[in-house]
Every structure is written in C-alpha cells, then in structure tokens.
C-alpha positions as CSV (number, residue, x, y, z in Angstrom):
1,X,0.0,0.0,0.0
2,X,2.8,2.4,0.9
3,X,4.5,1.9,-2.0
4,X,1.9,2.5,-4.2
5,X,1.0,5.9,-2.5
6,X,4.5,6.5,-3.2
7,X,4.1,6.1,-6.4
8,X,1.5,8.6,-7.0
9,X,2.2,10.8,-4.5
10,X,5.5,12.7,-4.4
11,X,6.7,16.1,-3.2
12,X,7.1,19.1,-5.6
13,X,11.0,19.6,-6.4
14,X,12.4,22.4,-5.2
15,X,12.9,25.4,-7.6
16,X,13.0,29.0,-7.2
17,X,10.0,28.9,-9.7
18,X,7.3,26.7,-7.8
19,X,8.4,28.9,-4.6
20,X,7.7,32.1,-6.0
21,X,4.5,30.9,-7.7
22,X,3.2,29.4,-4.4
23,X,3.9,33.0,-2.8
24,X,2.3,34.7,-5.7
25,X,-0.8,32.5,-5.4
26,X,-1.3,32.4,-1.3
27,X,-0.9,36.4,-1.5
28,X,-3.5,37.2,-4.1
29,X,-6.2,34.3,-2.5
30,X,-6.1,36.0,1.0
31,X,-6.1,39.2,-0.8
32,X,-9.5,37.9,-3.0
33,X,-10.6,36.6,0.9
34,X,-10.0,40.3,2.3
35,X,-11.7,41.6,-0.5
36,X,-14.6,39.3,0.1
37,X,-14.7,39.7,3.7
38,X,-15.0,43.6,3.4
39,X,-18.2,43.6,1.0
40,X,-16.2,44.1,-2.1
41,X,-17.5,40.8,-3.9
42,X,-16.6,39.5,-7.5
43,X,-18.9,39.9,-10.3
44,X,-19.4,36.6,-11.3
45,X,-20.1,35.5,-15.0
46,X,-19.4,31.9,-16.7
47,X,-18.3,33.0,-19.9
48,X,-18.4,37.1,-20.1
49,X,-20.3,39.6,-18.6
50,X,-22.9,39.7,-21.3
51,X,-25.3,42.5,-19.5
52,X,-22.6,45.5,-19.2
53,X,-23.9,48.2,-21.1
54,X,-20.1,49.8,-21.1
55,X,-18.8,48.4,-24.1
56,X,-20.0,49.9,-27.3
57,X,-18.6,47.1,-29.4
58,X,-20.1,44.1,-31.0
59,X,-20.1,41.0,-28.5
60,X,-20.2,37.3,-29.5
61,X,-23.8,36.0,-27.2
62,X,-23.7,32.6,-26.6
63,X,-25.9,30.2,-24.9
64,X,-24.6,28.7,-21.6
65,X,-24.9,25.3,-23.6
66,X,-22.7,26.1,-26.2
67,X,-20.4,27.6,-24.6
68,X,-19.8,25.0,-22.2
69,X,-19.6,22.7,-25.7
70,X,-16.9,24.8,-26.9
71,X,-14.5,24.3,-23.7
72,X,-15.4,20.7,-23.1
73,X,-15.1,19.2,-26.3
74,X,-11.3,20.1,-26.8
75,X,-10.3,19.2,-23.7
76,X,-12.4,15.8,-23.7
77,X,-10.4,15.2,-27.2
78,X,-7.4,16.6,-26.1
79,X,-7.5,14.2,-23.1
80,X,-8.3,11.4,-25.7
81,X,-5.3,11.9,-27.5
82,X,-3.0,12.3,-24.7
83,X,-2.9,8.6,-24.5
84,X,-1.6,8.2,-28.0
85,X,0.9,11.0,-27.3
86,X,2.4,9.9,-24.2
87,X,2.3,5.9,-23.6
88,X,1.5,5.1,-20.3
89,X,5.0,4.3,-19.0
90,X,4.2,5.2,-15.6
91,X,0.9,4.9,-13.2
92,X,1.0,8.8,-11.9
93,X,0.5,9.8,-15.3
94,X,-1.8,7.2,-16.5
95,X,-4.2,8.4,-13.5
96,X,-3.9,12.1,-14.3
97,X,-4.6,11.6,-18.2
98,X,-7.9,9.2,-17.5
99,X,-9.3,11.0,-14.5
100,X,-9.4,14.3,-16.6
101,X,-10.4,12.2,-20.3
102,X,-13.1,10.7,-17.8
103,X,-13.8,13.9,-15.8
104,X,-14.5,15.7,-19.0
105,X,-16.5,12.7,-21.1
106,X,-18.7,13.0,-18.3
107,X,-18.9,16.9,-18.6
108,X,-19.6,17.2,-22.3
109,X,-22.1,13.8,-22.4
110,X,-24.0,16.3,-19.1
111,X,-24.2,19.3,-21.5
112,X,-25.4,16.6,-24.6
113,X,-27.9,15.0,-22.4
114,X,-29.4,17.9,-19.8
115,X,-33.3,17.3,-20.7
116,X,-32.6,13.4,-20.8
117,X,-31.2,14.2,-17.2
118,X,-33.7,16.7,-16.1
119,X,-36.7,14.0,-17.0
120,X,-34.5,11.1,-15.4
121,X,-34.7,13.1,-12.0
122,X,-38.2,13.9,-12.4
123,X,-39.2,10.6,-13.0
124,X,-36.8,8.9,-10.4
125,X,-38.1,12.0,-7.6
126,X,-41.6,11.4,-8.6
127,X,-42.1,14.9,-9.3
C-alpha cells in the first residue's frame, strides 16, 4: 500500500520557480478573501459579462450550452489523444490523463444529455 502511494504521490521539487508561484498564489487568494470579507465581492459571470452596457462594441452571445460545448469538447479530445501521445509508462500519469479524459466525457455527455437528465430526475423524484 505504501508503495503505491508513493508512487503517486511525491513532493514538488524544489525550484526558485514553484516557490515564488506558491507566494504569488497564497498572496493574491487572501487578498481575494480580504476583498470578500470587506463587501467588495466578484462579479461573477461563466463566460463574459454579457449584461454591461459599457462596451459599445459588437459582443459574440452565446448560450450557456454552447459555450460549455466549446470548452469541453477540446479538452475531452485533447485528453483522448493524450494517451496516443504519451504511452503510459508510468501509473502517476496514466491516472492524471484518465481521471481528466473521464472527468471531461462526463462533462460534455452532461451538456449533450441535460433534458434526458432533467426527466431522469423527475421521473426517479416522482415529481
């Protein structure tokens, strides 16, 4: 068992790099958590703030259902063809390349299938 964790799990390699970046990252999070913490929240959109009235120039409108096509298809295919790429020559990166082929099959077959889903619920909740 150990030995299999270790094979998976392993601790970053020290580099000036990976330091720095983890710096960078912890700062601007707590500075994001301050933020939130004194009532000065993040506008949240999915795609691009389609409602702002500022811009004057012509913006692309898509549906929440296409544009969640357009990011999960390529990375479903690019996870696809990450096993022909890279042969699996060791189990760390065998895991990371199905977990996110799998991850984002199941994304892009959610986005496909929504009203198949909706009426599955429905029908299993008796609603």
């Amino acid at each position: 068992m150990a030995s299999m964790l270790s094979s998976v799990i392993f601790p970053p390699p020290p580099s000036l790099i990976i330091s720095v970046m983890s710096v960078v990252s912890l700062v601007a999070i707590a500075g994001l958590g301050i933020s939130e913490i004194l009532g000065k929240h993040l506008q949240y959109s999915r795609f691009w703030n389609l409602k702002s009235e500022k811009s004057t120039r012509m913006q692309i409108k898509l549906s929440s259902r296409t544009g969640m096509l357009v990011f999960y298809v390529p990375a479903f295919l690019s996870g696809v063809a990450s096993f022909v790429l890279y042969p699996n020559h060791d189990l760390r990166l065998f895991l990371v390349k199905a977990t996110l082929t799998i991850h984002f099959f199941k994304r892009t077959i959610e986005v496909i299938n929504t009203p198949v889903i909706m009426k599955l619920f429905n029908t299993l909740l008796g609603t």
